[in-house]
C-alpha positions, -999 to +999 in steps of 0.1 A: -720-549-013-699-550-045-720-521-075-724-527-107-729-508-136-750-520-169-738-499-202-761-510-231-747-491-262-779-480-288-776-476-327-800-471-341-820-503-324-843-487-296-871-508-292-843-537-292-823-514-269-856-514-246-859-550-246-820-555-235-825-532-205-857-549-193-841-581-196-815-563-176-829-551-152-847-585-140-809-599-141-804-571-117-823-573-090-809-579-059-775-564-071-767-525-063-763-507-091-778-489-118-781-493-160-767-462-182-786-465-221-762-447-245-772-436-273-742-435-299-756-406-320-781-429-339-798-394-354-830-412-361-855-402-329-840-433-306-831-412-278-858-396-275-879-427-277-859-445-254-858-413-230-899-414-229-899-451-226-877-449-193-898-424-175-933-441-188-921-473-177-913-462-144-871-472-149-860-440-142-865-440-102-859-469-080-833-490-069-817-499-100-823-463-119-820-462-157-806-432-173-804-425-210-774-404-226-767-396-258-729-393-267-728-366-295-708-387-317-705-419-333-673-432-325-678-467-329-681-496-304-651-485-280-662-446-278-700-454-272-694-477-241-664-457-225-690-426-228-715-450-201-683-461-185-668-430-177-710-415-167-709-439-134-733-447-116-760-417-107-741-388-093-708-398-109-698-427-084-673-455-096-688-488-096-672-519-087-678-535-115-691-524-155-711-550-169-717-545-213-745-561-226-753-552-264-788-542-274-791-576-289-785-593-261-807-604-230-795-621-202-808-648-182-824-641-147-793-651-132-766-644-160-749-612-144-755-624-109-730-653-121-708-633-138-704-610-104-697-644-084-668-648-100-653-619-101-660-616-063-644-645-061-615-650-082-596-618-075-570-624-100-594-623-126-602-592-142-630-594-170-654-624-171-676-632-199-710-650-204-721-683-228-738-666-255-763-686-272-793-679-300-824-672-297-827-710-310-807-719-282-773-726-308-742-716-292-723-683-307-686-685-308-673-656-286-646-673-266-612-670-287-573-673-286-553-638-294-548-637-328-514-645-340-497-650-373-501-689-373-534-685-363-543-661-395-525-690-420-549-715-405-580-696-399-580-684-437-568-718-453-593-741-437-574-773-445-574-803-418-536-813-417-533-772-416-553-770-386-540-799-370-504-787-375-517-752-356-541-767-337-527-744-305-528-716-326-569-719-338-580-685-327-618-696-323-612-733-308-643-754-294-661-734-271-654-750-238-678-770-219-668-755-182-657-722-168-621-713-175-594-693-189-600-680-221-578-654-241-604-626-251-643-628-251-666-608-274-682-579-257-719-586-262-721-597-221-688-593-207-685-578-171-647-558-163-637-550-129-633-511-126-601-514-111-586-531-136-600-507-165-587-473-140-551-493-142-549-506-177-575-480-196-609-478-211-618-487-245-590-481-275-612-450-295-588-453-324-611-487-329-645-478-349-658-515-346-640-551-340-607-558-323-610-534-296-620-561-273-595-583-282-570-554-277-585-544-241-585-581-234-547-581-244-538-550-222-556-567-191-535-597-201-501-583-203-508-565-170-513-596-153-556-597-154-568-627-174-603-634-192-625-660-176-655-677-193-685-684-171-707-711-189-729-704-156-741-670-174-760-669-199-773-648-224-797-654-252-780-630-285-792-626-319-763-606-334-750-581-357-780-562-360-764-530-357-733-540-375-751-561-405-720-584-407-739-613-419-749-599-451-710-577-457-708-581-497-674-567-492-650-561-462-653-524-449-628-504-446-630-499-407-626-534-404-592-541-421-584-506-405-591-523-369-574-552-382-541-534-389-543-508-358-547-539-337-515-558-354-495-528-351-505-514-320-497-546-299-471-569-321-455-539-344-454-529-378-440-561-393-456-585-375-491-568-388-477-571-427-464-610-420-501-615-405-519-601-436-492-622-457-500-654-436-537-648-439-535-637-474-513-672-485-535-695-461-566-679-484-545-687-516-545-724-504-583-724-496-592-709-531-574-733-550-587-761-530-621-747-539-611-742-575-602-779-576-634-793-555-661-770-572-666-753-540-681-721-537-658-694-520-675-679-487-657-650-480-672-613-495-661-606-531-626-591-534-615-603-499-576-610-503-579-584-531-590-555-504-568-569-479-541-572-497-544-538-513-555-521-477-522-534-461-501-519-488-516-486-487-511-490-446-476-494-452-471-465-471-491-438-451-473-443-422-496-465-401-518-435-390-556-458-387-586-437-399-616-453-377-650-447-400-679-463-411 
């Protein structure tokens, strides 16, 4: 029987965290395996409180055993999960398969059974990723095309003959309706084959948060292991809880540094500056269409500014990416 390993990564969210598991753990029943809790160096009592929660509940014995580890250091998304990723199952085994769930995240009865059907039964595929909806039952968009430079003109312009024009280049098309190909999936419930991650690599750690998904998505790619979307799995999400996202007044800095790391690391130095060009001119358009129409401008004060200005400095220190909060 195929194993699977559950990594939930905790910041600073434990009761959440808790929540995720338990939802987990229903999901996995009748499935060998075991669920790893890592705390990412939250520094404010969570791993302790998860730690006591485990044994009171009863999670830390029995067939699916839940272990809670604390990594010692923040190092964003990437570093948290590759710490439960390279832990394995109890006693250091190698699972068939690592399934990520976020602590925001909770999974239907039957959501990673589904995802572990189709891995076990499309050998060619090498991560597979659930239908993430709200708590409201709304979908979330987490099914995407690779970022390219056409797609950062369009994406920042918003303009319909635009889109149309680039229409194969939208980087977050309609989600689709049926299980298929996609290019990169979001990692909130997203289940990788070990095999593939012992051949291609774990997480990028240069990544503090966003892109390194895409990126590991793009290395499976390239080496011949695509993405599939399983509509069949789902899993309820409420989203950037730990992150905050929603309310970003201004772009952080470990974004546009994730931004340019990923450009550079997979398309090369100038294709990253034409992206940030593309996107900056396609943001150009939308603003003066807003200008014109009285709309209000969505995007977090000084957006093109900070890109614009993080790029250049990019240039100029020789492209070394400082992942940060």
């Amino acid at each position: 029987m195929a194993t699977v390993l559950t990594v939930i990564l905790n910041w600073r969210t434990a009761e959440m965290t808790l929540r995720a598991a338990e939802a987990a753990l229903v999901a996995m029943q009748g499935i060998d395996g075991a669920v790893v809790i890592v705390d990412n160096d939250s520094g404010d009592g969570s791993f302790e409180q998860m730690s006591a929660a485990v044994v009171q509940r009863g999670w830390d014995h029995g067939p699916h055993r839940v272990r809670v580890l604390q990594s010692g250091h923040n190092g964003g998304f990437g570093a948290g999960n590759n710490f439960g990723i390279r832990a394995g199952l109890p006693g250091g085994v190698r699972p068939d398969y690592v399934y990520l769930l976020n602590s925001d995240a909770f999974p239907a009865p039957d959501a990673i059974a589904a995802l572990l059907s189709h891995l076990e039964t499309h050998p060619e595929t090498g991560f597979a990723g659930s239908y993430i909806h709200g708590e409201d039952g709304a979908p979330h968009h987490t099914a995407f095309r690779f970022p390219t430079i056409a797609g950062e003109f369009e994406q920042a312009a918003r303009f319909g003959p635009i889109s149309r024009l680039l229409r194969g280049a939208i980087v977050a098309p309609p989600l689709p309706v049926v299980t298929g190909r996609v290019d990169w999936l979001a990692g909130a419930s997203l289940m990788m084959r070990q095999s593939v991650l012992e051949r291609i690599g774990l997480f990028d750690e240069v990544f503090f948060l966003y892109f390194e998904e895409t990126e590991l998505c793009l290395r499976a790619a390239r080496a011949g292991f695509p993405t599939d979307y399983v509509v069949e799995s789902r899993v309820a999400h409420i989203g950037s809880v730990s992150t905050g996202m929603k309310g970003w007044q201004r772009v952080p800095r470990f974004w546009l540094e994730s931004r340019m790391y990923y450009y550079t690391k997979s398309h090369g130095r100038a294709y990253a500056l034409l992206a940030t060009a593309a996107h900056v001119t396609g943001g150009l358009i939308w603003r003066a269409r807003a200008l014109i129409q009285r709309k209000d401008v969505i995007d977090p004060k000084h957006y093109l500014f900070d890109m614009s200005a993080h790029a250049v400095a990019w240039a100029f220190s020789g492209f070394r990416p400082v992942a940060g909060k």
